[in-house]
C-alpha positions, 0 to 999 in steps of 0.5 A: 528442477522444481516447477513454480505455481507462480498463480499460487504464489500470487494467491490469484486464479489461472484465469485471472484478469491483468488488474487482477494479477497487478492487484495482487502483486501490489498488495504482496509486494508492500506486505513482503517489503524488505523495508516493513521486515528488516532482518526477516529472511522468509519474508525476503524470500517471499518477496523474491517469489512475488516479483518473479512471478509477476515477471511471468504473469505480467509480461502476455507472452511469458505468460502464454508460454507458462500457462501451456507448461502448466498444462503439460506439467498438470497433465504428467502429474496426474498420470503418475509421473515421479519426480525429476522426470518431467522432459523440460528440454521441449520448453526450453528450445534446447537451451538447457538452463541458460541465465539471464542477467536480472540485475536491474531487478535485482538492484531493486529487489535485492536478488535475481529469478529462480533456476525454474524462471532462467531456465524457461523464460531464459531465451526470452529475456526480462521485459526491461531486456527486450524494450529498447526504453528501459522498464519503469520500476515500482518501489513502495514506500510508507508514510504517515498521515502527518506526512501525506498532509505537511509533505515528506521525504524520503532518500533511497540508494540507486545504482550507486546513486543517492537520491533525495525524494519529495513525496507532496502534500496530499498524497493518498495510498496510491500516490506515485511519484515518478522519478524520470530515468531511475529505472531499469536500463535500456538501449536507448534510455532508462525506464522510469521509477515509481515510487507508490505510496502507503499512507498508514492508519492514523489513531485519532484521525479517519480518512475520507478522501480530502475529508478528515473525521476526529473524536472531538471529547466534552463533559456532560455539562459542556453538552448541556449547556453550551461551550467550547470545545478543543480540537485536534487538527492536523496543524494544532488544536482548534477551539469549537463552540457547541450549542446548548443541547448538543448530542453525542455523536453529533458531527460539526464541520470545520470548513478547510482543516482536511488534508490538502488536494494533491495538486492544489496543496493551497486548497483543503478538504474540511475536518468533521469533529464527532462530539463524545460527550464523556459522562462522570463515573462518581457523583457527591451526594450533592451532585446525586441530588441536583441530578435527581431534581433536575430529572424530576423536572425534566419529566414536568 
């Protein structure tokens, strides 16, 4: 049986905080989701690794346990010990191999845990066996930022049931929404799903809490003199007007066009358009002079 380095796997160190552990398993768990690799077999079995080892690394008392073996395996190791010869029946209290049903995991996960995970922490169950209320569940789900900002939805298979979700308007990377009973089983109830929510970048727009911030392009002229400008907004484009003189790089805010609060969706932060002034590339003659004359009396 091949010992499993479950602090590896989750790239933490053995004296790791609880956040800790939990940070890292999050940020696994969405990079090897089966939805982010379709058909990719590695990242798969990846995923499988990342959950049984926040199994045991999040769960105190696997965790005591996992850390002596540990030890007492570390320790026959740098004595020599040869392969296959570590004594496994003094961890296992005799229990020599025993499997433990992991499929309310495995419904989520699509697989159960490794021989190394039933064969020591076997007579010790998974934490959605030893609660009476079932374990609450995580799944991660991405979104875009028009989503996060107009709502969405989202539809899942679970246990032989299809459920139809709503993710709110306003939802921010970390967002969970919780889906009462559609968790692992127990034996007074069911434990509870969380969906946790990935906004993905957008490619005109940067968020900042409930603030937006847009590249909004003019010419040279518009800068100069004054006019107006269209800007993107997350519901159409809106028309800003620019005073004379205006800078590239200069930020306007337009009071209400951000993404709206997560719990008071009728309420929305403010968009700040950022001015690009685009310069023109090719000049007439004509344009070359007026130009040049115009720098003659800007030194005046």
């Amino acid at each position: 049986m091949e010992y499993k380095n479950y602090y590896k796997i989750l790239g933490v160190e053995r004296n790791a905080a609880e956040k800790d552990i939990k940070r890292a398993y999050r940020k696994l768990a969405v990079q090897y989701h089966p939805d982010k690799n379709p058909g990719d077999a590695r990242a798969e079995e990846r995923f499988k690794e990342i959950n049984e080892a926040y199994e045991v690394l999040g769960d105190p008392s696997k965790r005591a346990k996992y850390d002596q073996l540990g030890s007492s395996y570390q320790e026959w190791e740098r004595r020599g010990g040869a392969p296959g010869g570590f004594d496994w029946s003094q961890w296992t209290g005799g229990q020599g191999g025993v499997r433990v049903d992991v499929g309310d995991l495995g419904d989520l996960f699509g697989a159960g845990f490794s021989e190394f995970f039933q064969t020591m922490f076997g007579g010790m169950g998974t934490r959605t066996q030893t609660a009476r209320r079932g374990r609450d569940l995580e799944q991660h789900v991405s979104i875009s930022l028009s989503e996060a900002y107009h709502g969405a939805r989202r539809t899942f298979d679970r246990g032989g049931k299809h459920l139809d979700v709503s993710i709110p308007p306003g939802a921010q990377s970390g967002t969970r929404v919780r889906l009462s009973g559609q968790g692992a089983g127990g034996q007074s109830q069911a434990g509870d799903l969380y969906l946790v929510v990935e906004v993905e970048p957008d490619a005109r727009f940067e968020r900042q809490g409930d603030d937006l911030v847009v590249e909004a392009s003019t010419d040279l002229y518009t800068a100069l003199l004054g006019g107006e400008v269209k800007v993107p907004t997350q519901s159409g484009d809106v028309v800003l007007t620019v005073p004379a003189g205006s800078q590239p790089g200069q930020t306007f805010r337009l009071k209400g066009r951000g993404m709206p609060q997560l719990h008071h969706p009728s309420t929305h932060g403010d968009l700040f358009a950022r001015l690009q002034v685009t310069l023109p590339t090719k000049l007439s003659a004509e344009e070359r002079e007026l130009v040049t004359r115009l720098s003659k009396l800007h030194k005046h």
